[in-house]
C-alpha positions as CSV (number, residue, x, y, z in Angstrom):
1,X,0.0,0.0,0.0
2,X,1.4,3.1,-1.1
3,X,0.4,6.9,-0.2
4,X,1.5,10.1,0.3
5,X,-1.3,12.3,1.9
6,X,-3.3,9.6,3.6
7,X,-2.3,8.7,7.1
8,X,-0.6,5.5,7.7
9,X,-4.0,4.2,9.6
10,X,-6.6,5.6,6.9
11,X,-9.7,3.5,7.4
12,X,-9.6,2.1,3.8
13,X,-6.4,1.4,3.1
14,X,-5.6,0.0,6.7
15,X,-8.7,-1.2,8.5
16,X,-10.1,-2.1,5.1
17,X,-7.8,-3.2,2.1
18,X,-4.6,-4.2,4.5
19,X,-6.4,-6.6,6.9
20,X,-8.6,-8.3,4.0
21,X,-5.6,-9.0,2.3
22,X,-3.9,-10.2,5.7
23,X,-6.8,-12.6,6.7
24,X,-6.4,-13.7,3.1
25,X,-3.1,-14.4,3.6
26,X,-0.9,-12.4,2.2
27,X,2.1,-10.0,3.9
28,X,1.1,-6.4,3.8
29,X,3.0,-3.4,4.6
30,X,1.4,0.4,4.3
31,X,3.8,3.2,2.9
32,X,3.2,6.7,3.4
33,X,4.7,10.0,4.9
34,X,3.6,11.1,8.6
35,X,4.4,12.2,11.6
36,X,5.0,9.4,14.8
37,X,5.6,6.0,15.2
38,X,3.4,3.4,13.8
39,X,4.0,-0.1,15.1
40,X,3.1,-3.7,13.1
41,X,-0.9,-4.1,13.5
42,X,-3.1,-6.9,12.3
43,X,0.1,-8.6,10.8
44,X,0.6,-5.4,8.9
45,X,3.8,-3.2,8.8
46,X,4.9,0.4,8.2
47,X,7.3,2.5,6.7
48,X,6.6,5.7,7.7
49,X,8.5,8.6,5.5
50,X,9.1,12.3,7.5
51,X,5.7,14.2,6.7
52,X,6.6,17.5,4.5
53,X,5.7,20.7,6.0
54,X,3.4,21.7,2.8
55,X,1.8,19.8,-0.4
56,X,4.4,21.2,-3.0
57,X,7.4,19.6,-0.5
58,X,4.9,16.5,-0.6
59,X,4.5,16.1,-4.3
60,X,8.0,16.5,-4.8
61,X,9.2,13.8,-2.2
62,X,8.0,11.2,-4.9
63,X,11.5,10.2,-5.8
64,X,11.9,9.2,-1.9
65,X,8.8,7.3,-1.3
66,X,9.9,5.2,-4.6
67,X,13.2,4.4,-3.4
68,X,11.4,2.9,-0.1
69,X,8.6,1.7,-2.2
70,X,11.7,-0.2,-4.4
71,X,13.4,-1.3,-0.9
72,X,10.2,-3.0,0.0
73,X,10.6,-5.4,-3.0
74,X,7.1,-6.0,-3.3
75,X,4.9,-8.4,-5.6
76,X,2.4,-5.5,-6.4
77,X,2.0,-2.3,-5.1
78,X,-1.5,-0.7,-4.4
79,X,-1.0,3.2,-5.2
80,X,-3.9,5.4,-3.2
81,X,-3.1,9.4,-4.2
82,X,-3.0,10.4,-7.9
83,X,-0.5,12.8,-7.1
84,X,2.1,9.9,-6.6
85,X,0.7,7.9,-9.8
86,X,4.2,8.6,-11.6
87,X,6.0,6.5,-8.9
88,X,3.7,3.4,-10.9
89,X,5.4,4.3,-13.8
90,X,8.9,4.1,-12.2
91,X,8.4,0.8,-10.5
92,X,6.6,-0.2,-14.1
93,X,10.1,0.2,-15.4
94,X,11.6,-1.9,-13.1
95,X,9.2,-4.6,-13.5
96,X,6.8,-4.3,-10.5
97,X,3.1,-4.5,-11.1
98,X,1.0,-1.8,-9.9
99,X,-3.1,-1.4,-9.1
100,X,-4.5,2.7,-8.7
101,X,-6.8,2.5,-5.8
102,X,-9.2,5.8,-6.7
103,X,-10.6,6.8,-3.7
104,X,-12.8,10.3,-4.9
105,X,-13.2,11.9,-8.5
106,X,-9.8,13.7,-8.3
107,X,-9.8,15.6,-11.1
108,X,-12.6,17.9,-9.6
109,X,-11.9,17.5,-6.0
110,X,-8.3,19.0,-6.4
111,X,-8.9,21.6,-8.7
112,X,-12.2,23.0,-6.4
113,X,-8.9,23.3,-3.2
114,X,-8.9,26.4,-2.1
115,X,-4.9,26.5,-2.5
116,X,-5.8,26.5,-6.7
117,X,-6.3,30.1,-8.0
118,X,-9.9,30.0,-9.3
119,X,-9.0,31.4,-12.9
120,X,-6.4,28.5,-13.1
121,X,-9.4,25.7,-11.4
122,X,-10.1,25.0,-14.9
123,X,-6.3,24.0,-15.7
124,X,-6.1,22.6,-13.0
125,X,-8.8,19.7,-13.6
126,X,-7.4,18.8,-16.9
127,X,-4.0,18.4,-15.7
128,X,-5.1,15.8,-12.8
129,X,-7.2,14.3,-14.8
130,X,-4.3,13.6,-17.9
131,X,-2.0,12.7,-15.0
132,X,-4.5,10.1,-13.6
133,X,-5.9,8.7,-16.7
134,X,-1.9,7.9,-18.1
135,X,-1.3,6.1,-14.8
136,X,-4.6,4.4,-14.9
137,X,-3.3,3.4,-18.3
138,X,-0.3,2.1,-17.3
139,X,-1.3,0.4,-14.0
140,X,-2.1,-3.6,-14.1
141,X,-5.5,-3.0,-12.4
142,X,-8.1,-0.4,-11.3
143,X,-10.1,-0.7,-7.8
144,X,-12.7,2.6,-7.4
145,X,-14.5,3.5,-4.4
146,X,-17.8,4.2,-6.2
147,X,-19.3,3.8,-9.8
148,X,-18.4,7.3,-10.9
149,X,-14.6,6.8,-10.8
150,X,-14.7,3.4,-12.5
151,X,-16.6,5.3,-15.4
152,X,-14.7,8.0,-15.5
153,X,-11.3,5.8,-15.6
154,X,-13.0,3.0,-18.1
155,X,-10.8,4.5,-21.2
156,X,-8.1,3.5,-19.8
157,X,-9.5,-0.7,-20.6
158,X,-7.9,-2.2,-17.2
159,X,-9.3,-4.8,-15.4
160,X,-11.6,-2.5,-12.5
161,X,-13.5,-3.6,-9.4
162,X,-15.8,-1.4,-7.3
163,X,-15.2,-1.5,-3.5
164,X,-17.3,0.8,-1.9
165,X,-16.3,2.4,1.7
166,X,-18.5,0.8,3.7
167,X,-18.1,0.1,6.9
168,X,-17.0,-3.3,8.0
169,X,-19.3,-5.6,9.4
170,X,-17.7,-6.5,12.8
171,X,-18.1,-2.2,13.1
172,X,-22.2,-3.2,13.3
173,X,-23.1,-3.6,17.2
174,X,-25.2,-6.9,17.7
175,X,-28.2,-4.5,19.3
176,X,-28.7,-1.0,19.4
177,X,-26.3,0.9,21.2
178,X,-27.6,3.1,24.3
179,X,-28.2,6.5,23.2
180,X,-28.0,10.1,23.9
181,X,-30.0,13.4,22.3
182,X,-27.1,14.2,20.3
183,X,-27.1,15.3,16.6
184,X,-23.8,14.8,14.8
185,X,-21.3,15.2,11.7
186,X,-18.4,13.9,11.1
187,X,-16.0,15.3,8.1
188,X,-14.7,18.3,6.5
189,X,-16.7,21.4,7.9
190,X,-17.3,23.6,4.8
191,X,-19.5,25.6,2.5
192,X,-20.8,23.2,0.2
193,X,-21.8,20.6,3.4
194,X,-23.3,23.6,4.7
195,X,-21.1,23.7,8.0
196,X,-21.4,27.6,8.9
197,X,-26.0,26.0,8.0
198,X,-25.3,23.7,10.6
199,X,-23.5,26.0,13.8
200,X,-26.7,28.1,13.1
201,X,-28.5,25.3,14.2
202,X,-27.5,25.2,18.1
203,X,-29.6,28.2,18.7
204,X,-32.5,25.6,18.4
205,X,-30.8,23.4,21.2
206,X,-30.4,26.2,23.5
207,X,-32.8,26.1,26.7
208,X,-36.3,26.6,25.8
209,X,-35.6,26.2,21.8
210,X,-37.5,23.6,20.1
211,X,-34.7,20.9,20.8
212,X,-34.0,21.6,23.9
213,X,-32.0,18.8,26.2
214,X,-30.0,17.8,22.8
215,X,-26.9,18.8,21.9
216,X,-24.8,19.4,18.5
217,X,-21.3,17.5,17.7
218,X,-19.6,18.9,14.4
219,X,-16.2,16.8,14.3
220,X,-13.9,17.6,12.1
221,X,-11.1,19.9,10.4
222,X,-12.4,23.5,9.1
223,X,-12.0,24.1,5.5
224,X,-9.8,27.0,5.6
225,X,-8.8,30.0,8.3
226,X,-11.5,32.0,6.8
227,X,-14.5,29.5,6.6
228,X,-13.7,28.8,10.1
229,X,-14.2,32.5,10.7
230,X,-18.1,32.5,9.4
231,X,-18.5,28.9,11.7
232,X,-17.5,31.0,14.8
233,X,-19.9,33.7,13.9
234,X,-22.6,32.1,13.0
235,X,-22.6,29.6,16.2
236,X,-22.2,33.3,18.1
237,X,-23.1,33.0,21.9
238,X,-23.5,29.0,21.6
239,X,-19.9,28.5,21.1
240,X,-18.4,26.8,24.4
241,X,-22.3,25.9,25.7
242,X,-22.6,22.0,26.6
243,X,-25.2,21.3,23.9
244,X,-22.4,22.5,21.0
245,X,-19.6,20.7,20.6
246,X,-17.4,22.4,17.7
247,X,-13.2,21.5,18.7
248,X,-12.4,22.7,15.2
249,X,-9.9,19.9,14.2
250,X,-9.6,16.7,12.8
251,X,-10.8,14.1,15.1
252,X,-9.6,9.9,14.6
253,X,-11.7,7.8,12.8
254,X,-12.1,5.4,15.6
255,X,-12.9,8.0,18.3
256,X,-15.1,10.0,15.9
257,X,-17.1,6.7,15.5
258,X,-17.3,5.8,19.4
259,X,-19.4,9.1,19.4
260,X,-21.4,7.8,16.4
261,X,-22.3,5.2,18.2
262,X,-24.3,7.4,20.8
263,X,-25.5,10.1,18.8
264,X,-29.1,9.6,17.5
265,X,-28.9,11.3,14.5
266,X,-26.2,11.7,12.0
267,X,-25.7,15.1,9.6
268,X,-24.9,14.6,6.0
269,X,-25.9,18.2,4.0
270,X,-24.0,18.9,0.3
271,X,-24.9,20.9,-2.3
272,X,-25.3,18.6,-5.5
273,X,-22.8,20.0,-7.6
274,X,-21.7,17.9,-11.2
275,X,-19.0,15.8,-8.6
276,X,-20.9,15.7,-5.4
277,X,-23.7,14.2,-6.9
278,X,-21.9,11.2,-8.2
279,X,-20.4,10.2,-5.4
280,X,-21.9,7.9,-2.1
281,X,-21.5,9.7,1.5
282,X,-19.8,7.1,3.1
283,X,-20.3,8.6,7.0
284,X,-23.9,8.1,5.9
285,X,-23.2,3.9,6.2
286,X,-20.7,5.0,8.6
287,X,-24.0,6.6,10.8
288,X,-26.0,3.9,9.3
289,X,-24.2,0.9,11.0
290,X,-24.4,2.7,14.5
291,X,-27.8,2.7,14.7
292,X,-27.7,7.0,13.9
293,X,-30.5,7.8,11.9
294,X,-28.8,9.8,8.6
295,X,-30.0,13.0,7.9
296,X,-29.1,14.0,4.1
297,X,-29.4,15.6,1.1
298,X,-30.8,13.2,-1.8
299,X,-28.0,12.3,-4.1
300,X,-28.4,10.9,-7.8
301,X,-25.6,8.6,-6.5
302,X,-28.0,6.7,-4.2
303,X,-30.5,5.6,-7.1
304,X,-30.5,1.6,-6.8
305,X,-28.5,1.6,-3.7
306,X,-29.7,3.1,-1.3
307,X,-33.5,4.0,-0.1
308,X,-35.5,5.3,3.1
309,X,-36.4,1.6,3.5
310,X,-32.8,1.1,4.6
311,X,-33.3,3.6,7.3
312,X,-32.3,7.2,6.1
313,X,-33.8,10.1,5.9
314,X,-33.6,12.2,2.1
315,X,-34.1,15.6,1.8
316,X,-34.3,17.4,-1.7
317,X,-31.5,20.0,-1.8
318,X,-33.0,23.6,-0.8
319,X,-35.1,21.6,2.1
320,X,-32.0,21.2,4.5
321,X,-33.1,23.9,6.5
322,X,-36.0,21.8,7.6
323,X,-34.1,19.4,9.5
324,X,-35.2,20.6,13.2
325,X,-38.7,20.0,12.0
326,X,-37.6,16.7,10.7
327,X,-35.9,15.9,14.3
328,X,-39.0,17.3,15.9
329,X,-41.2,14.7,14.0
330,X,-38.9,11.7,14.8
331,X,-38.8,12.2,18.8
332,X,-42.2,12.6,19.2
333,X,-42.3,8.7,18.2
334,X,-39.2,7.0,20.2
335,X,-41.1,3.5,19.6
336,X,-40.2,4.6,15.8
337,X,-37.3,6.1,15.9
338,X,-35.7,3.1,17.4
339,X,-37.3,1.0,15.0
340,X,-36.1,2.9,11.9
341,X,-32.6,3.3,14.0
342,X,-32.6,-0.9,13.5
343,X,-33.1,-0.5,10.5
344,X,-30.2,1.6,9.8
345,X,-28.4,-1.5,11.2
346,X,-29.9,-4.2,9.7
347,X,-29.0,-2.8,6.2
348,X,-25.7,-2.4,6.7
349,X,-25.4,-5.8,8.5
350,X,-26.8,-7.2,5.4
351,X,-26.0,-4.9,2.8
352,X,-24.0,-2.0,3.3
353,X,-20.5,-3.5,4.7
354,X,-17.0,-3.9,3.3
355,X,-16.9,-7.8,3.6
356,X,-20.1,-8.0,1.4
357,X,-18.1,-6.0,-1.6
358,X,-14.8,-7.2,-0.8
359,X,-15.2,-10.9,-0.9
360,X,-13.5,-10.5,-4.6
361,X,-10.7,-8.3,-3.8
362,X,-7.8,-11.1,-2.7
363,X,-9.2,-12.9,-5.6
364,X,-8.7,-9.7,-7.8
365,X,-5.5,-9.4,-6.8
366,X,-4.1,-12.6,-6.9
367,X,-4.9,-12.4,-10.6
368,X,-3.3,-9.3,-11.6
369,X,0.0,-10.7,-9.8
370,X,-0.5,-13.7,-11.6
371,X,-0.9,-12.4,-15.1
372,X,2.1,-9.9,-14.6
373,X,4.2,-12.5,-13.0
């Protein structure tokens, strides 16, 4: 496993890819550049390369992640960040095998960074997506998180499987977890998942508001200094109250889901823009396999997967602001809400879980070794 910005204990790439590939048998080890000591886990070792200071240090650090990557003396590598795809190339010539994990739909998720000059967003886009398309080209194999990016990478006629980020089954409690009246997000807090939308929202937790006795948990890193800037004002005089929890920083995966697991309901707002729309929230299984009701906006991505009979709750885009109405409704049933909380549960026991879509990924694998080898 090979990476650059993801962390050497990402959820898909170590919780997920690694340890399938461990309990299948094989040795694993998970390169990438960070900060600390990671010990073996699971069977599965690190190499763990200094962490540059910004992304232009990062992107030009290839050279040293290949020479580790080439030290490893691996039967395949599993590249996860596009901006490292030329390090496939290298190892190409050298006659290792390499498979492009892609996570999101790069080309437009990199070019909309706030780092890119907007007259230059356009440029931008086209250059990510010629840099990802020749190493999708050029790799042995394709795995995508979602439909959209195995689409959007089929020109490049390599052999593709879809694993989804769902949650992994054993991450499913065998009965609903005790819970508190807490509404939470997890993820990037920012304009288009309406984060400033959802700070406004603790003036109806405050005493005497409509949800009073519940409280709001938004976990995770601010979009930039200035976005965080508009969440302070607009959260105003609830900022530091016990029913609004904001810390303003990235919080673990593991600890963000241990308060999952006791929130009741689970926040997933975006405005439906061309890339957005394509592509599965995966806190919403995340929320879903906790027994936390999801909240969130109706994506095109969801037709044939996903429906309120799993459990979830749609709204149209330009209806989020009716979610304290929504929350309103759902308490004033609790024999209900639990019910539909089960069924969150149910689904993703039975449907929405990593083992279910990975069952052919040590197969897929062990083919694209075997026809390079």
């Amino acid at each position: 496993m090979v990476a650059s910005v993801h962390p050497p204990n990402d959820a898909r790439i170590f919780a997920k890819e690694a340890k399938t590939l461990v309990d299948a048998g094989h040795r694993v080890t998970v390169l990438t550049m960070a900060s600390g000591d990671y010990s073996p886990d699971y069977g599965i070792e690190f190499v763990v390369l200094p962490r540059p200071k910004n992304r232009f240090k990062r992107v030009l650090s290839a050279r040293k992640i290949f020479e580790a990557a080439i030290a490893l003396d691996a039967d395949l590598y599993i590249i996860h960040d596009p901006e490292i795809l030329r390090i496939g190339r290298w190892l190409g010539r050298k006659g290792k095998p390499y498979i492009y994990d892609a996570h999101e739909p790069y080309p437009d998720f990199i070019a909309e960074k706030a780092w890119v000059p907007k007259p230059f967003k356009g440029v931008m886009k086209k250059i990510v997506a010629a840099e990802e398309m020749r190493g999708a080209k050029m790799s042995s194999g394709i795995i995508a998180a979602m439909r959209e990016n195995a689409d959007r990478l089929a020109p490049a006629n390599k052999p593709t499987i879809v694993l989804h980020n769902y949650p992994r089954i054993d991450a499913v409690p065998e009965r609903l977890p005790e819970k508190e009246n807490a509404i939470i997000y997890v993820g990037v807090v920012m304009g288009v998942r309406f984060g400033v939308e959802m700070l406004k929202m603790a003036e109806h937790l405050a005493p005497g508001a409509a949800l009073d006795g519940w409280k709001l948990q938004i976990l995770g890193h601010v979009w930039s200094p200035k976005y965080l800037a508009k969440c302070r004002i607009a959260a105003g005089k609830h900022l530091g109250k016990d029913y609004l929890y904001f810390p303003e920083r990235f919080v673990p995966y593991a600890d963000a889901m241990r308060t999952v697991e006791r929130a009741r309901v689970g926040l997933s707002f975006i405005v439906p823009t061309k890339k957005y729309n394509q592509c599965l929230s995966s806190k919403v299984f995340d929320y879903m396999s906790k027994g936390t009701i999801p909240i969130t906006t109706w994506l095109d991505a969801y037709d044939g997967i996903l429906s309120e009979s799993d459990g979830p709750i749609f709204v149209p885009h330009g209806q989020e602001n009716r979610v304290v109405d929504i929350i309103s409704d759902l308490i004033k049933d609790e024999t209900a809400m639990a019910q539909r909380a089960e069924t969150c549960m149910r689904a993703a026991r039975e449907k929405f879980n990593w083992e279910k879509d990975a069952k052919i990924f040590p197969e897929f694998i062990e083919k694209i070794y075997k026809g390079k080898s």
